[in-house]
LUMTORRO-756846 format. One line per 8 residues: for each residue x, y, z of C-alpha. Coordinates in nm, 4 decimals, m for minus. Layout:
X Y Z | ...
END
This chain:
m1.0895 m11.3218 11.0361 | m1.0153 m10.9629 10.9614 | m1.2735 m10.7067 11.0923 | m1.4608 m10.4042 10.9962 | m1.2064 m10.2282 11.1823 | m0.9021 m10.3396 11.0244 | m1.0561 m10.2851 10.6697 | m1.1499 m9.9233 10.7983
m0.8004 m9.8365 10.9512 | m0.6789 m9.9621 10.5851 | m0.8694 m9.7160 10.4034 | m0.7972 m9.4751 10.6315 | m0.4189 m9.5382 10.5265 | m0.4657 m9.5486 10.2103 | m0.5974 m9.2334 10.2112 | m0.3646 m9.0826 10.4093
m0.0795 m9.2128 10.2149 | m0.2380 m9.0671 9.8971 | m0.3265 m8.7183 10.0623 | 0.0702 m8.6949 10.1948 | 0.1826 m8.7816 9.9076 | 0.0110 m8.5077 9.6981 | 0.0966 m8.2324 9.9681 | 0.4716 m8.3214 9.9379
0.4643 m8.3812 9.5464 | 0.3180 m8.0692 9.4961 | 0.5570 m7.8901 9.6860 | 0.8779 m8.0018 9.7938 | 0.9642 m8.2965 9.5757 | 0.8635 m8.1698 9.2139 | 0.9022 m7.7565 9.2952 | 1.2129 m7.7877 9.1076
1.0354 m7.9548 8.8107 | 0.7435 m7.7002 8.8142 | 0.9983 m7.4203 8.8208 | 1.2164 m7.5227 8.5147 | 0.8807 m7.5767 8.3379 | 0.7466 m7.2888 8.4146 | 1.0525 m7.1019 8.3444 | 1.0475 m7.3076 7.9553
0.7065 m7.2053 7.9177 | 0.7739 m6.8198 7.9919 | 1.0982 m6.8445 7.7374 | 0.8832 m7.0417 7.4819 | 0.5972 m6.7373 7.5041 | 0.8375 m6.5031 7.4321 | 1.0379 m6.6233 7.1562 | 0.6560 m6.6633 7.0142
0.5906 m6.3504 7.0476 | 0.8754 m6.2438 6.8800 | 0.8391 m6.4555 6.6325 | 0.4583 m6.3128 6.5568 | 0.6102 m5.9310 6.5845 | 0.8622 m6.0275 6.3385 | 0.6241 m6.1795 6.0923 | 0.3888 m5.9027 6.1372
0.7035 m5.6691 6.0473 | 0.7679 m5.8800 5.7028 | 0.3898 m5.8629 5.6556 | 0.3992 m5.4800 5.6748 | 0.7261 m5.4536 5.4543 | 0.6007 m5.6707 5.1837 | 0.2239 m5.4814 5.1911 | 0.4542 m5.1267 5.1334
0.6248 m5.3121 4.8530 | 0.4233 m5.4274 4.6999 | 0.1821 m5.1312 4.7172 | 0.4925 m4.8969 4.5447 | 0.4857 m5.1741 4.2711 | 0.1050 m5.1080 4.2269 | 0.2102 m4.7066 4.1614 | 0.5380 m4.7890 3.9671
0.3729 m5.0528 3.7513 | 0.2441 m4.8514 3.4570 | 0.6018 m4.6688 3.4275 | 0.7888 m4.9862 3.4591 | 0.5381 m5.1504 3.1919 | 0.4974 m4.8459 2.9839 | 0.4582 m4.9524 2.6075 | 0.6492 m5.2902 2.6761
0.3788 m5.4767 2.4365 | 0.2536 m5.2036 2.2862 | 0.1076 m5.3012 1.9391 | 0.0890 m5.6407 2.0442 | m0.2291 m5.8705 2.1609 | m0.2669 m6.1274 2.4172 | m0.5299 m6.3853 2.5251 | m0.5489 m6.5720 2.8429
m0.6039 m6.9192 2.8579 | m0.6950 m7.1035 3.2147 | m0.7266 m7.4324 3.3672 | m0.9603 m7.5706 3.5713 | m0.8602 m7.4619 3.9172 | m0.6645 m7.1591 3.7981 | m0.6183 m6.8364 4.0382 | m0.8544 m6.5731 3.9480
m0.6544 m6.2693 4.1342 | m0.3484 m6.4490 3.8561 | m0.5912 m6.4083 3.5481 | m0.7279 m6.0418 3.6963 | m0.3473 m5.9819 3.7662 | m0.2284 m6.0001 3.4398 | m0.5129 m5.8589 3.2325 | m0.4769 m5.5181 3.4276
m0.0407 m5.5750 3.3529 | m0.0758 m5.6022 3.0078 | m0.3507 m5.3191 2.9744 | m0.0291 m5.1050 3.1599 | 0.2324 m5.2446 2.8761 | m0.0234 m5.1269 2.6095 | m0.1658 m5.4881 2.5261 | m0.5445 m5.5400 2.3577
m0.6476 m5.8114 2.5683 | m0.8356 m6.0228 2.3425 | m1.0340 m6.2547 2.5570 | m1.0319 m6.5510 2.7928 | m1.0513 m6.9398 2.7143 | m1.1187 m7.1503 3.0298 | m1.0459 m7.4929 2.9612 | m1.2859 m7.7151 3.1537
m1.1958 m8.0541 3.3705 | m1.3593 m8.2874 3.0480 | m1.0162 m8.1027 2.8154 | m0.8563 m8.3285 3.0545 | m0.9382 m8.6426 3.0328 | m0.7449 m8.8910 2.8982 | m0.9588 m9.2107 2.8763 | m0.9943 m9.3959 2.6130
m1.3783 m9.2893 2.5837 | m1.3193 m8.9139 2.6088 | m1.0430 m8.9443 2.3676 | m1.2466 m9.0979 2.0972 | m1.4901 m8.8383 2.1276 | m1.2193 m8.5495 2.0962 | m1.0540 m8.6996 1.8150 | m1.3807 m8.7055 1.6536
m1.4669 m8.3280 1.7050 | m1.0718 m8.2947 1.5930 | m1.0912 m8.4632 1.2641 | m1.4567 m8.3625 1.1663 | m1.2545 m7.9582 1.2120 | m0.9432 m8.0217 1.0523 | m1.1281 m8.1587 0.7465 | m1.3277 m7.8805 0.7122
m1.0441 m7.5774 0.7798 | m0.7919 m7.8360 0.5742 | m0.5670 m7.8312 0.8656 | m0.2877 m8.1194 0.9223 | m0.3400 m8.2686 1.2496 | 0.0347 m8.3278 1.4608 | 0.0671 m8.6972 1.5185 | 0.1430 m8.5976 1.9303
0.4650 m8.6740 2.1688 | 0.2696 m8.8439 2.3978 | m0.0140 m9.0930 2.2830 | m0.2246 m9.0330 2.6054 | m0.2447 m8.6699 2.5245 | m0.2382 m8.7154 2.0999 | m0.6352 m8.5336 2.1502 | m0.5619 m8.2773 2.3511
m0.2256 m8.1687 2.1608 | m0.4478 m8.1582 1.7896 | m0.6893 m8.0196 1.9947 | m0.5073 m7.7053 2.0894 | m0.3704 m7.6839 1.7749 | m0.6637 m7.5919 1.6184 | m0.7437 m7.3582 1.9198 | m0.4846 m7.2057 1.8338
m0.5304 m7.1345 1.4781 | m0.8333 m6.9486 1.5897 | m0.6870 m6.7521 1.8758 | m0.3309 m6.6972 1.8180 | m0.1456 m6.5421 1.5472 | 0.2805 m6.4652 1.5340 | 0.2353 m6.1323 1.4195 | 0.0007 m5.8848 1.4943
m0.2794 m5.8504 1.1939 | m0.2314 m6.1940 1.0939 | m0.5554 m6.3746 1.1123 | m0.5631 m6.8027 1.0214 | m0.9142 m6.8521 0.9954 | m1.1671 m6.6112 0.9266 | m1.3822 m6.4926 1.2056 | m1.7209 m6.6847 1.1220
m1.4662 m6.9944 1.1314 | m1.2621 m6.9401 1.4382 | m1.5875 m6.9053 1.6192 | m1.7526 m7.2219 1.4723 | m1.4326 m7.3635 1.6067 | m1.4508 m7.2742 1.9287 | m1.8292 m7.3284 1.9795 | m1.7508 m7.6970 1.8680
m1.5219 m7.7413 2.1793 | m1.7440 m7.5757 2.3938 | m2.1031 m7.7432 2.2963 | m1.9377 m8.0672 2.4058 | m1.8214 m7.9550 2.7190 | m1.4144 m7.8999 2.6696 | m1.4032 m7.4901 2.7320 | m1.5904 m7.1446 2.7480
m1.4698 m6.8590 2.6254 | m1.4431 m6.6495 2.2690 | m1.1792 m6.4286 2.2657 | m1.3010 m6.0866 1.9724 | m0.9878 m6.1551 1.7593 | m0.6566 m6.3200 1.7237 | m0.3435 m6.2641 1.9662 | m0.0028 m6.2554 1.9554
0.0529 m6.3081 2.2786 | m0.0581 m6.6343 2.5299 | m0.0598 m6.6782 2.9011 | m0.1535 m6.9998 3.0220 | m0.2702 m6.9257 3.3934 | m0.2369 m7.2724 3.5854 | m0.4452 m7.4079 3.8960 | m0.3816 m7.2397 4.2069
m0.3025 m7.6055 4.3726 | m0.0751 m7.9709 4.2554 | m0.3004 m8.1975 4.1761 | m0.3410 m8.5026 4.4151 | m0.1449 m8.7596 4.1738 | 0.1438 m8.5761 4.1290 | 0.3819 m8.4839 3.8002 | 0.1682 m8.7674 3.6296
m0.1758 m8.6316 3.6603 | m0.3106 m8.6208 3.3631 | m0.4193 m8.2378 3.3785 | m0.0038 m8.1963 3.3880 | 0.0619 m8.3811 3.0897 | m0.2181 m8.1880 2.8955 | m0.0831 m7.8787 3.0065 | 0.2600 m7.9959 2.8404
0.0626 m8.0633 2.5137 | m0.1099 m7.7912 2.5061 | 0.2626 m7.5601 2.5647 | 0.3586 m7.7257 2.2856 | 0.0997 m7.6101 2.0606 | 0.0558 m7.2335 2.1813 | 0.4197 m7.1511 2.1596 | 0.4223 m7.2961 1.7955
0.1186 m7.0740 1.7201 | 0.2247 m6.7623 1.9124 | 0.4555 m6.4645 1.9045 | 0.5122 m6.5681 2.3164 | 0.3947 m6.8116 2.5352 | 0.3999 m6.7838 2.9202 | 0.2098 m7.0468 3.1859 | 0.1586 m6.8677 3.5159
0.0413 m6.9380 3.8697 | 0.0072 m6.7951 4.2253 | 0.2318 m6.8337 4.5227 | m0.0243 m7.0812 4.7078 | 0.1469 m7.3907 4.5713 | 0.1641 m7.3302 4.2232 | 0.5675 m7.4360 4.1908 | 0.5287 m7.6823 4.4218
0.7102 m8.0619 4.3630 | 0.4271 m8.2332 4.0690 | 0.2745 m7.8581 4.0315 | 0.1875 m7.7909 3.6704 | 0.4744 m7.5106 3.6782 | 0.7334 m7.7573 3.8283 | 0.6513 m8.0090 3.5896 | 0.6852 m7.8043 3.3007
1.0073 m7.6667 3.4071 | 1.1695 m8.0075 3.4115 | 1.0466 m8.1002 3.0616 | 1.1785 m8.0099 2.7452 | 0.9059 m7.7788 2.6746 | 1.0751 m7.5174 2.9033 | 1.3016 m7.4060 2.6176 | 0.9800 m7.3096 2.4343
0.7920 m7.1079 2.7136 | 0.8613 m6.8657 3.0230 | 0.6586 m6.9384 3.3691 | 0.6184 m6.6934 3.6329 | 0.5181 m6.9036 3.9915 | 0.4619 m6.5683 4.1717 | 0.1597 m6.4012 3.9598 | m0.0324 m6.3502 4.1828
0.1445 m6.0761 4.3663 | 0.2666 m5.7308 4.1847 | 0.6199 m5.8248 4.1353 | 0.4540 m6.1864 3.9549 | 0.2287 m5.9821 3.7066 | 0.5091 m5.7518 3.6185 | 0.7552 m6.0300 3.5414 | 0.4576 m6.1625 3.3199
0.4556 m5.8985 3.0734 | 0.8587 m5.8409 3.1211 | 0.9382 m6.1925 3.0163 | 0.6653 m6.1804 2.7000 | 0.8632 m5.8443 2.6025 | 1.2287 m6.0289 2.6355 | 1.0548 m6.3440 2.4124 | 0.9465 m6.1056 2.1642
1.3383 m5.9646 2.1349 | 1.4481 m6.2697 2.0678 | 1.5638 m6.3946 2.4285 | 1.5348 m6.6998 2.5272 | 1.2314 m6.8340 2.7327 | 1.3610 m6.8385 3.1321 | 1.1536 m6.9343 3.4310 | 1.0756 m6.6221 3.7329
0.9474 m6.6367 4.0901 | 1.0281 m6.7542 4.3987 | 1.0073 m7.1082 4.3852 | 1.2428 m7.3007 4.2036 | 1.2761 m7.0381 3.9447 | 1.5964 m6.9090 3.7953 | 1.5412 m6.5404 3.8169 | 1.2974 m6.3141 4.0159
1.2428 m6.1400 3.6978 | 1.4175 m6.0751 3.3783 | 1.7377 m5.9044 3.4219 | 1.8332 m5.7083 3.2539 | 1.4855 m5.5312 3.1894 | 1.3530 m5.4909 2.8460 | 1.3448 m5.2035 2.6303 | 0.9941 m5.0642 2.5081
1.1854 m5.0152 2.1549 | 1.2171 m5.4374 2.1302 | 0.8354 m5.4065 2.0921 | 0.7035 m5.0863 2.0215 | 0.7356 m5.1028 1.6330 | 0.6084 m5.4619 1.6626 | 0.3071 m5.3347 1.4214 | 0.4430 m5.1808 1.1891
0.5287 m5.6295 1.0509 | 0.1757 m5.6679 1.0294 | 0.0693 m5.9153 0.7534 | m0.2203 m5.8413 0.5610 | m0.5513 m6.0437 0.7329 | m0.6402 m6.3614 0.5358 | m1.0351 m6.3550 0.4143 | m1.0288 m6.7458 0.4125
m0.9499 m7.0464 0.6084 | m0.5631 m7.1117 0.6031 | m0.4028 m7.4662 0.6782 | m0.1948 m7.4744 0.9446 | 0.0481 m7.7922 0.8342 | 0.3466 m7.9827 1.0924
END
């Protein structure tokens, strides 16, 4: 039988073993190991450190340029859009610094900013029960203004697209002057949509001029989310109804793969619109009112940034001369409602 002393001189071993082995582990047998990693470690703390001092470097270049923009902005805009009008219409999500951005750009060209529309989430929802009730407010309107409803591209989105067609009749206008529906009308429009929960917003008068601002994220489903296909209706409708038409976002994802921005640029509404995915920064919100200016001299609509854009701005720049006598075409103001037919 084994003994208390044999199981003691075991532990004992054991122990020994255990404590021997962790002397010589820690020292002889693995100081080469411990070395090379410390020696990685060291290199791997100084490449990051570079690699923050070089990003703090970029950081400080792109805060001086874009703070020379800020002072060269109202030369570089400098009657641009003068004459001309231009209302802002966002969607749910969309980047306020974009919307603030672009108001205080097109104030520089020598815009009237008219107002602001903010679509709300309800404008996009495409079930069957929320597109009843749209088509409803839609038809009850166009029977009283005498407008001609668009049958829609894309039956999922027929609501929204006759929708923003009459939003545009009372917001929009091709040249400046030109008025669609008289102002009692164009605000019984509006108040229509926004009693039953589709927008906010009033804008004092017609513009010439739209910029779609779009959310600041992609939405979780992707290019088919329903708030991207809407966005595509509405496009449609705006561009028909405008002088210009421009959708815009911010740099935090806005040209991202199934952004609104990305999807729109790989439809065939592009050829009808410009989009800017940087307008958020200075260089974004000057390439806003830039690529309006180059629409209204007859350009052709391009897309600007620094995602997946063609251009980081129009090149070459506009002339103030494209747009400066832009008022003197204004049609005399309708004192009516006017039918807006497709």
């Amino acid at each position: 039988m084994i003994d208390f002393r044999y199981h003691l001189v075991s532990i004992v071993a054991v122990f020994l073993a255990l404590a021997i082995g962790i002397v010589l582990g820690s020292t002889e047998l693995q100081g080469n190991t411990i070395d090379a990693l410390r020696a990685t470690s060291n290199s791997l703390s100084r490449q990051l450190s570079a690699a923050g001092a070089q990003r703090d470097a970029y950081q400080a270049q792109a805060g001086a340029e874009d703070q020379y923009l800020q002072s060269a902005e109202p030369r570089l805009l400098a009657r641009l859009l003068e004459g001309q009008s231009v209302v802002i219409l966002t969607e749910p999500g969309a980047q306020g610094s974009v919307v603030d951005g672009v108001k205080q750009a097109a104030a520089a060209a020598g815009a009237t900013v008219t107002g602001q529309v903010a679509l709300q989430p309800k404008f996009n929802d495409i079930s069957a029960a929320n597109q009843s009730t749209l088509s409803g407010i839609n038809n009850e309107i166009a029977g009283i203004d005498g407008v001609v409803l668009p049958a829609g591209t894309d039956p999922q989105t027929v609501a929204q697209q006759q929708a923003a067609q009459l939003i545009a009749t009372a917001i929009l206008a091709k040249t400046p002057g030109q008025t669609l529906l008289t102002s009692a009308a164009a605000q019984t429009l509006l108040s229509a949509y926004a009693q039953a929960g589709y927008l906010t917003g009033a804008p004092t008068a017609p513009a010439t001029l739209a910029v779609l601002v779009t959310p600041q994220t992609a939405p979780a489903d992707g290019p088919d989310d329903p708030a991207n296909q809407v966005l595509l209706a509405i496009t449609q409708e705006f561009a028909s109804g405008s002088a210009a038409t421009l959708v815009a976002g911010g740099t935090a994802g806005s040209a991202q793969p199934g952004s609104a921005i990305s999807v729109l640029r790989s439809s065939s509404v592009s050829g009808q619109v410009s989009t800017v995915d940087d307008a958020d920064m200075t260089l974004g919100q000057i390439s806003v009112i830039e690529a309006l200016a180059d629409q209204l001299a007859g350009r052709k609509p391009n897309s600007y940034g620094i995602s997946g854009a063609s251009a980081v701005s129009p090149v070459p720049l506009p002339s103030p001369s494209a747009t400066a006598t832009a008022s003197a075409t204004s049609q005399p103001k309708t004192t009516g409602r006017v039918g807006k037919k497709k």
